[in-house]
N, C-alpha and C positions, 0 to 999 in steps of 0.2 A: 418335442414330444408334448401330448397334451396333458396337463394335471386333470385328474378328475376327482372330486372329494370323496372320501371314506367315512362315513358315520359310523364314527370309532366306537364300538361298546366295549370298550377294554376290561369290561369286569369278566374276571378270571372264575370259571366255573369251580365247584366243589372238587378237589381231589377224586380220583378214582383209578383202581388197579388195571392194570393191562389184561389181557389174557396170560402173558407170562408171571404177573404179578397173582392174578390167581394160583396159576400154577406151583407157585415157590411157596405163595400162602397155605395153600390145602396139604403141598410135602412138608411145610414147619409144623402145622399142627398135626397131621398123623407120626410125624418122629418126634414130636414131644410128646404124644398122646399114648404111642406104643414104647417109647423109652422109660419112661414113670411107669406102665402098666407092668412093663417086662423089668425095670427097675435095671436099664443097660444104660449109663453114666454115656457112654460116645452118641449113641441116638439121640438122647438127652441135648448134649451140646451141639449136635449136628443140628437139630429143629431150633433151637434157641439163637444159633446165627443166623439161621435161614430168617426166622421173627424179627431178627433185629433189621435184618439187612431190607425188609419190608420196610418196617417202621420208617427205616432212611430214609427210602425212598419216598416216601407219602411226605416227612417233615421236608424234604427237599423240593418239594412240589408248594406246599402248604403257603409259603410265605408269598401272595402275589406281587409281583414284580411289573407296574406302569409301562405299557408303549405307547406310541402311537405311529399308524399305519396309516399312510399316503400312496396314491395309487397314480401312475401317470404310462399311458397307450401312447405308442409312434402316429398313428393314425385311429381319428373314430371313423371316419371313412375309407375304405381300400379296394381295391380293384382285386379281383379275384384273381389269385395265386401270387400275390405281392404277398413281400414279407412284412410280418405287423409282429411286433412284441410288446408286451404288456412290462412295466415294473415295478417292482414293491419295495419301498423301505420305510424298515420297522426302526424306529426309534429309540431306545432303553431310556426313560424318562426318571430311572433308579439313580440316587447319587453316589451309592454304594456298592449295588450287587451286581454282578455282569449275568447276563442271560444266555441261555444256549435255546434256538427255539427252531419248528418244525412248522411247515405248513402245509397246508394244503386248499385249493381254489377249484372249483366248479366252472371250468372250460367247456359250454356248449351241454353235453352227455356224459362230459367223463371227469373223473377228481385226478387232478393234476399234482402231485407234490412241488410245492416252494423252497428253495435249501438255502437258509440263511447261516452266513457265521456266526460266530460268539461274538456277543455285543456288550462290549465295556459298558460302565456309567457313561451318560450322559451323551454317548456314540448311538451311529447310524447303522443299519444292515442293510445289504442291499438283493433282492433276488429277482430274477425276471424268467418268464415263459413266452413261449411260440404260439401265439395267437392263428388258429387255424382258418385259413382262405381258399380251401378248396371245393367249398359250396357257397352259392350267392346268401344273401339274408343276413339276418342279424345273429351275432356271433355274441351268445351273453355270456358273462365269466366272473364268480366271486357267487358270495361273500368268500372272502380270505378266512380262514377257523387256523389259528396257531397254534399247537402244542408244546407244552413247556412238559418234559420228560424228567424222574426221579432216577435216582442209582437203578443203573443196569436197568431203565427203565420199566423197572416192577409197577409203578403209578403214572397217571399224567392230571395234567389238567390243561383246558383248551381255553379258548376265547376266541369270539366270533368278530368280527370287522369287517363292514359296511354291507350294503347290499350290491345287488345284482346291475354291473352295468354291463354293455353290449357295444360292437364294431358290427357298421352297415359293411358287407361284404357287395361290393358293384360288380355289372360285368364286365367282363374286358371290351375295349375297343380298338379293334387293328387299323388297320388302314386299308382300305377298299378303294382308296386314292380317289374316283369318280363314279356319277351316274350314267347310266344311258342317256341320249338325245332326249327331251321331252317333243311331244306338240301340243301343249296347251300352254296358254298363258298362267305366270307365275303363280299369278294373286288371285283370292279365293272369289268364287261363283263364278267366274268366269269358264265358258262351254264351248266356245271357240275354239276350234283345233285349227293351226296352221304349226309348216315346217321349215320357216326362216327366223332367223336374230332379228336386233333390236329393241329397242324399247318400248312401252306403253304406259299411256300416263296412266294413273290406276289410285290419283287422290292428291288436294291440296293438304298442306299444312304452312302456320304460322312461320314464318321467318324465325332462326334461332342463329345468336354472335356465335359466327363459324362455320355458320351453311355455306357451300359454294353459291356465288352469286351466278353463277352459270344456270342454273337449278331454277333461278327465279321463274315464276310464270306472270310476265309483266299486264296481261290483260286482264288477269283475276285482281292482282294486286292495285290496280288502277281504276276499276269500279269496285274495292271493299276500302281502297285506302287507306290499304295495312299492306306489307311485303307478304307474301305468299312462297312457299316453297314446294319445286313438284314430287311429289312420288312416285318413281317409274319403276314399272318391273321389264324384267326380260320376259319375253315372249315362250323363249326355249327353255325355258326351268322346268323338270321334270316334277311331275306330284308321285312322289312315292308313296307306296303303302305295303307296311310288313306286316304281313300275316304267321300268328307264329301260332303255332299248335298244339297247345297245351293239353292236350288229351294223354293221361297218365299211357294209355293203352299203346300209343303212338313211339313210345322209346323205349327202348329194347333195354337201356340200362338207365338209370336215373345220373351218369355224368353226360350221359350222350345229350341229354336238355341243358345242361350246363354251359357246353359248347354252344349249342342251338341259340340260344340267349346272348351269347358272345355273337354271335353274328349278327342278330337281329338290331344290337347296339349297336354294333360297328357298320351298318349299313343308314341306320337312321342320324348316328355320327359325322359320314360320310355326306348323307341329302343334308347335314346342319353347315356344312364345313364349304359349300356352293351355295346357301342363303336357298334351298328347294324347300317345300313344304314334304315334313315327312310324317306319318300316322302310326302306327301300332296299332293291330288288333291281335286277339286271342279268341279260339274258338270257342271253349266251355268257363273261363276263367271272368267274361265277361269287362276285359280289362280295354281300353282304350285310351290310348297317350297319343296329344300333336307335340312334334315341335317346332317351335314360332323359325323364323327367317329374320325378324328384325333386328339387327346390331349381329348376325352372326358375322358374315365375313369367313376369310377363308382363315381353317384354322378353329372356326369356332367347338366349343366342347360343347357335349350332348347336355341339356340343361339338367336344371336337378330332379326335378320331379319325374323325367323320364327316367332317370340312372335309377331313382330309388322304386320307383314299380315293378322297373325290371329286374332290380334287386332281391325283391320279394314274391315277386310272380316263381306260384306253386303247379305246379302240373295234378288236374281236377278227371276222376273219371269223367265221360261223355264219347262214349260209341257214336250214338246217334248226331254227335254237333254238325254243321252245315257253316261251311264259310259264310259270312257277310261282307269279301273285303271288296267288292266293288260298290259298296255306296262311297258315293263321291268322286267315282268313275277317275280309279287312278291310269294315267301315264305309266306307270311303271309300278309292278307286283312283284313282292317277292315274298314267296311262300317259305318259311322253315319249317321242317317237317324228319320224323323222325324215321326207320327201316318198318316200323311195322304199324303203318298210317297206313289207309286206304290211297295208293297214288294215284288207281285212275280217278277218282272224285276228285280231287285235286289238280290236275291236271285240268281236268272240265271244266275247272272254275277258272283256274288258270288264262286256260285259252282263249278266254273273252276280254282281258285286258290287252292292250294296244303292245306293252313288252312284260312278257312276264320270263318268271326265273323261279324256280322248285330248288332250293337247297337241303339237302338230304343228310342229315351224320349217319354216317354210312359207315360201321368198323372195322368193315372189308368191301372195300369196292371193288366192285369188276371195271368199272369207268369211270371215272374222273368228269366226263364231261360226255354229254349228249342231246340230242334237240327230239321231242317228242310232241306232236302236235302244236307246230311251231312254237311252243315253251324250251329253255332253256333249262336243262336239269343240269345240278352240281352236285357231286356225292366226293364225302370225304371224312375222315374219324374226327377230325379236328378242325374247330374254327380257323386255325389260320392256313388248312385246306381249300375249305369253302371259301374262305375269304379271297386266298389267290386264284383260284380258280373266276371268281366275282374277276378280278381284274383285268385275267385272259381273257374270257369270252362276252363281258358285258360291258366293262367301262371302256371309254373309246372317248 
């Protein structure tokens, strides 16, 4: 788990009554107030407990009592719908008085209660909450506010600890397993389209302890005389590009983008995982992420600075946006898009890429799969619909 520091203000605010503690106040002074007037000795004593039993409570509050509160999360980052808990332990820093204490924490929109036990001198408490992962984005939670409760809780007094920290909430990434065939060469400006393997040299660099010496390019290295090492790409590496559709107007329910965004990573996870060049665009959100191919290998994870844009990519009005996702003239398109997007325009756009693919959160699909204007359309409720569907009819 990760500690995160608490800037503890442990000073204990001023006493004050509860609303119950009003309530027993305002019954003690009208049955003392009508017992003296009416001169009735039982309502008399009946208000004079009720007085006392205040007083208790405010002097049982009165004396503040030292903690200190440490805060430590399972994860500050997490993939969406993994489980993350938060936990708190309050300290009793008293060498004398044991504490009984209540809290409560600012999760996201909503006050969460903290349920701590009664904490000896000198002992720890311990309480923890569910950290919610069911929307991307940052997830903020605290400051922590304790309540220290008098007799029958007629008074309290509070205190506040630390401020507001947050969990990056990611999108998930499935496994889409492969891309489509590409025909262009790997590595970038190149315009050349061909549809056989192989390699191309595509750049020298310096010899490094550990390069295979297979790799050398003995001619370079013979007129700089220094060793040289080549950099080849594959020929067949697909350039994808995800096009995802953030137009609020486009999704019929605000988790149907949620999924949406699960695919979009799990498909640019996928082009990272075969070392392809893979892009992000957004239509109105004006967002644009590559991810590199160097050192991926297979296997590799989506880098960070793609997880966290797509982390926080918010869905923007824009009726009017217009694709741009053929600059750079991808091999392979994949459009996410929601039920109540315009699909023939998307399609149109579609159908000018060399392979394209329309995936749809769909929360009732009549088909699973179909081919419109030679694009491949996927409809399904759920990223790991789309996602399988991605691996029936396109990876190969």
């Amino acid at each position: 788990m990760t500690s995160l520091p608490v800037d503890g203000d442990d000073r204990w605010g001023p006493p004050r009554l509860t609303a119950r503690g009003v309530v027993v106040a305002s019954l003690a002074v009208l049955l003392l107030g009508g017992g003296l007037w009416a001169r009735f000795p039982s309502l008399v004593a009946l208000g004079t407990g009720l007085a006392v039993l205040v007083v208790a409570s405010v002097l049982g509050v009165l004396l503040a009592v030292p903690v200190e509160v440490t805060r430590s999360v399972s994860h500050t980052r997490v993939t969406r719908l993994a489980a993350c808990t938060a936990e708190i332990t309050v300290t009793n820093l008293s060498t004398w008085a044991s504490v009984q204490l209540e809290g409560d924490d600012l999760v996201g929109d909503e006050l969460r209660p903290v349920r701590l036990p009664r904490i000896a001198p000198g002992a720890s408490g311990t309480g923890s909450e569910v950290i919610p992962t069911g929307h991307r984005g940052r997830v903020r939670f605290g400051p922590l506010v304790l309540r220290r409760s008098g007799v029958a809780r007629l008074a309290v007094r509070t205190s506040r600890h630390g401020e507001a920290t947050s969990v990056l909430v990611e999108p998930r990434v499935l496994d889409a397993v492969a891309l489509a065939p590409g025909l262009r060469r790997g590595h970038r400006g190149a315009q050349e389209r061909i549809e056989h393997g192989g390699t191309d040299l595509v750049g020298l660099r310096e010899y490094v302890p550990g390069d295979d010496l297979r790799r050398l390019h003995w001619a370079t290295s013979a007129r700089r005389g220094q060793l040289m090492v080549r950099q080849d790409a594959d020929p067949a590496l697909p350039h994808l590009t995800v096009l995802l559709d953030d137009r609020l107007e486009s999704w019929a329910d605000p988790a149907d983008l949620e999924e949406g965004v699960d695919v979009a990573a799990s498909l640019l996870a996928t082009a990272a995982s075969v070392e392809s060049p893979g892009r992000l665009l957004t239509l109105v959100g004006g967002l644009e992420l590559e991810s590199t191919v160097a050192g991926g290998g297979a296997g590799a994870a989506l880098e960070r600075h793609v997880r966290e844009g797509l982390a926080l990519l918010q869905a923007r009005p824009g009726v009017d946006a217009r694709p741009a996702a053929m600059t750079g003239q991808p091999d392979l398109l994949a459009i996410v898009t929601g039920t109540r997007s315009d699909l023939a325009a998307l399609l149109l756009d579609a159908a000018a890429a060399p392979t394209a693919v329309l995936a749809v959160v769909d929360p009732d699909p009549e088909r699973l799969f179909s081919a419109v204007q030679g694009v491949t359309v996927l409809r399904g409720p759920r990223a790991e619909d789309l996602v399988h569907g991605w691996r029936t009819a396109v990876a190969r």
